[in-house]
VODO-957322 format. One record per residue (C-alpha): x, y, z. Coordinates in Angstrom, 3 decimals, always signed. Example, Ala and Ser with C-alpha at 12.3 -4.5 7.8 and 13.67 -1.06 7.14 Angstrom:
+----------+----------+----------+
:        u :        v :        w :
+----------+----------+----------+
:  +12.300 :   -4.500 :   +7.800 :
:  +13.670 :   -1.060 :   +7.140 :
+----------+----------+----------+
//
This chain:
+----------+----------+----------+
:        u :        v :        w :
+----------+----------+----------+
:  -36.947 :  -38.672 : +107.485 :
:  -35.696 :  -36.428 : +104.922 :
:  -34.427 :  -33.978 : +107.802 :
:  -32.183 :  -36.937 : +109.218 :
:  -30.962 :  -37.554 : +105.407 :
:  -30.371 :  -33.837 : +105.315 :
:  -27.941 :  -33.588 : +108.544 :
:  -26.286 :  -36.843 : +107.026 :
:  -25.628 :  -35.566 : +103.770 :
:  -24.273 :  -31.917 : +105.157 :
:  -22.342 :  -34.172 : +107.951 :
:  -20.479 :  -36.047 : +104.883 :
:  -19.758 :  -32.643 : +103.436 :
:  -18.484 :  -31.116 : +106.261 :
:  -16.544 :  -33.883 : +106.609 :
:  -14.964 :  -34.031 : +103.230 :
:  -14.292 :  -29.821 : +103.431 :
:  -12.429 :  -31.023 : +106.470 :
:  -10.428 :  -33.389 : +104.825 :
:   -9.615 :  -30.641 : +101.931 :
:   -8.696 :  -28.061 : +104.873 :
:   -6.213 :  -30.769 : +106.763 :
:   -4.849 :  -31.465 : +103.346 :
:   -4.172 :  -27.645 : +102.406 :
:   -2.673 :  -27.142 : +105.903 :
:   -0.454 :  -29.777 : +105.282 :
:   +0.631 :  -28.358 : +101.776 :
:   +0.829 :  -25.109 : +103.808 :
:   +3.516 :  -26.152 : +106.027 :
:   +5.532 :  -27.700 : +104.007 :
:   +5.369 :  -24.861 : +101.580 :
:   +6.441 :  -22.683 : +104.953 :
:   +9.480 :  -25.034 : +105.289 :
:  +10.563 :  -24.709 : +101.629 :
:  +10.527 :  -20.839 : +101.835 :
:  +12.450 :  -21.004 : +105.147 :
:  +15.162 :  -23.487 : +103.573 :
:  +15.778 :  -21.245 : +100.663 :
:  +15.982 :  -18.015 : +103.075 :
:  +18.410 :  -19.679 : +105.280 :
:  +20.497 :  -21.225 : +102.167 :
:  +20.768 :  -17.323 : +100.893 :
:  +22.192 :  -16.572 : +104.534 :
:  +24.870 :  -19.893 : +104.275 :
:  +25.999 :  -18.934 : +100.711 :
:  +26.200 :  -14.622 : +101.837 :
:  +27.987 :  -16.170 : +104.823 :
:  +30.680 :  -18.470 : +102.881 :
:  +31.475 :  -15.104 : +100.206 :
:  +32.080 :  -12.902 : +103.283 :
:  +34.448 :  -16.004 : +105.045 :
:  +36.152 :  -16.063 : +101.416 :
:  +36.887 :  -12.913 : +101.611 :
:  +38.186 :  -12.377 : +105.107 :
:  +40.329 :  -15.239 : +105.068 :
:  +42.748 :  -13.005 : +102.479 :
:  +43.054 :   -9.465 : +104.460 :
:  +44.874 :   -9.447 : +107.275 :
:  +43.741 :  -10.824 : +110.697 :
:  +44.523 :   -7.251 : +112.636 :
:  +42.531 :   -4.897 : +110.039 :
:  +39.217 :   -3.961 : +111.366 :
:  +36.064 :   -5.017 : +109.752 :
:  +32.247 :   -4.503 : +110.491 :
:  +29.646 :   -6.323 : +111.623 :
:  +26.205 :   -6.022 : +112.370 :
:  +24.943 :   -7.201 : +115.385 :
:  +21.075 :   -6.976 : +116.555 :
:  +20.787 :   -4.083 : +114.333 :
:  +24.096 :   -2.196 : +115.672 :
:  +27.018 :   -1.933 : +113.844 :
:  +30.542 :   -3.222 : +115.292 :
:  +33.805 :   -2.530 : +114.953 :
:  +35.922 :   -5.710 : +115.248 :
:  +39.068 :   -7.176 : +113.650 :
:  +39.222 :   -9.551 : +111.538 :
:  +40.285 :  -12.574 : +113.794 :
:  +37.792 :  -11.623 : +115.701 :
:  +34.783 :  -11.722 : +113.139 :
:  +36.284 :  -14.554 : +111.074 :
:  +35.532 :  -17.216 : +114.094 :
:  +31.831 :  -15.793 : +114.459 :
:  +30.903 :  -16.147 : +110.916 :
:  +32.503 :  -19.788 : +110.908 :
:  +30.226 :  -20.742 : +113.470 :
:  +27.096 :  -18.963 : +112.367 :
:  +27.456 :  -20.944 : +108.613 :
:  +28.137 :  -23.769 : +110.489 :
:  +24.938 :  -23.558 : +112.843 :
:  +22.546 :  -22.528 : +109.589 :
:  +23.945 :  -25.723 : +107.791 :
:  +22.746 :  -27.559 : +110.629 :
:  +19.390 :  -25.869 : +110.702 :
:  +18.970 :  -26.313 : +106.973 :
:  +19.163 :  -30.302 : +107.084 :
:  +17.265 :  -30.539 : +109.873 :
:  +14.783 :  -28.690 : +108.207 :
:  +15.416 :  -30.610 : +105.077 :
:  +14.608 :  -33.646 : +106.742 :
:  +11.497 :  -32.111 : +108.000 :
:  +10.163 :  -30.951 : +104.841 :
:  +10.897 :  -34.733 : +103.685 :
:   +8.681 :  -36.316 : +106.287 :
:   +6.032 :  -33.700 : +105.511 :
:   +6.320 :  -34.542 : +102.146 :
:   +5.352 :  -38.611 : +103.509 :
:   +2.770 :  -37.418 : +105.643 :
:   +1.105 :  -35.500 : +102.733 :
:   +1.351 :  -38.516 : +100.737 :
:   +0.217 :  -40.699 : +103.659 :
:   -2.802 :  -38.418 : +104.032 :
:   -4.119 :  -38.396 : +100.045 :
:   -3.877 :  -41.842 : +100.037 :
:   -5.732 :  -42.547 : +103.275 :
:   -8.553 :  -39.949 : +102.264 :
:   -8.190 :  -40.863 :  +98.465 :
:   -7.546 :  -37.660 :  +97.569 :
:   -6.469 :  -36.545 :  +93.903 :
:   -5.450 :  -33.343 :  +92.820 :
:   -6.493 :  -32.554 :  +89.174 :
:   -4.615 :  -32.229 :  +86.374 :
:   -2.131 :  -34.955 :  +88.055 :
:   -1.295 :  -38.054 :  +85.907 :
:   -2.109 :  -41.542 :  +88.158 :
:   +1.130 :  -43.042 :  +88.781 :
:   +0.105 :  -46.006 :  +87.043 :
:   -0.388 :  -44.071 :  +83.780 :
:   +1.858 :  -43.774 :  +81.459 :
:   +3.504 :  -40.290 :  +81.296 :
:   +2.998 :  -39.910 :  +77.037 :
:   -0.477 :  -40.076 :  +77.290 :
:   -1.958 :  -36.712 :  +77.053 :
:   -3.282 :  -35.415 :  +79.985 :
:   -7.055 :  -33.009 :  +80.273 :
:   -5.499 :  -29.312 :  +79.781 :
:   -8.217 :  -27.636 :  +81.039 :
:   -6.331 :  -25.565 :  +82.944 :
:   -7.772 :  -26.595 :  +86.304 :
:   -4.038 :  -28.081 :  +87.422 :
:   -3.872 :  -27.741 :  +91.531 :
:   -7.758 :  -27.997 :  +92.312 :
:   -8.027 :  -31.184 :  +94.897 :
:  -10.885 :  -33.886 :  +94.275 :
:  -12.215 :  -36.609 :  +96.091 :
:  -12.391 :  -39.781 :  +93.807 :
:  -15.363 :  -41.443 :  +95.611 :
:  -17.217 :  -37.779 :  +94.276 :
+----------+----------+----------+
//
């Protein structure tokens, strides 16, 4: 008898370490999609200075660009069109990445609430924000409130 409340017990454990892994892969993701937005809004804003300042030289002085690692000579009406496009395609890429991170966002939210999960340190949303809040310094640890 105590063997079968044994496997029951480590069963429910597994289960909630599961729970915490599926939640931290989650987090994981979206943290992947945050640090991919920000890398390609770095690219968008390096591309918009270098359209800025082609678009006062001269379209028939030759300019540089790299390409897969190679360095081209072009002109400048050639490059100009190129680098249009490219910020163009990235903008794309970041909202629809955006959008992504969003519905991750919801789908973490989704998943704490169907698992009742609670990370510590974090105020209920029904509680008022002025109360003070335990500073132990344990913010970020996730906790299952049925435990």
């Amino acid at each position: 008898m105590a063997d079968k409340k044994g496997k029951t017990g480590n069963a429910k454990k597994m289960s909630h370490e599961q729970i915490v892994s599926g939640f931290n892969q989650l987090r994981q993701e979206q943290r992947a999609l945050v640090t991919k937005i920000a890398e390609l809004e770095s690219d968008q804003n390096e591309h918009r200075l270098v359209i800025e300042t082609l678009q006062d030289v001269d379209n028939d002085r030759k300019c540089f660009r790299l390409v897969g690692g190679v360095l081209v000579e072009r002109t400048v009406k050639d490059v100009l069109p190129a680098l249009t496009h490219n910020k163009d395609q990235i903008e794309q890429l970041t909202k629809t990445l955006t959008k992504q991170m969003e519905n991750k966002g919801r789908e973490i939210n989704e998943y704490r609430e169907k698992h009742n999960l609670k990370v510590r340190g974090e105020q209920p949303p029904d509680q008022a924000p002025t109360e003070k809040s335990d500073s132990s310094g344990s913010a970020g640890v996730l906790v299952s409130k049925d435990t």
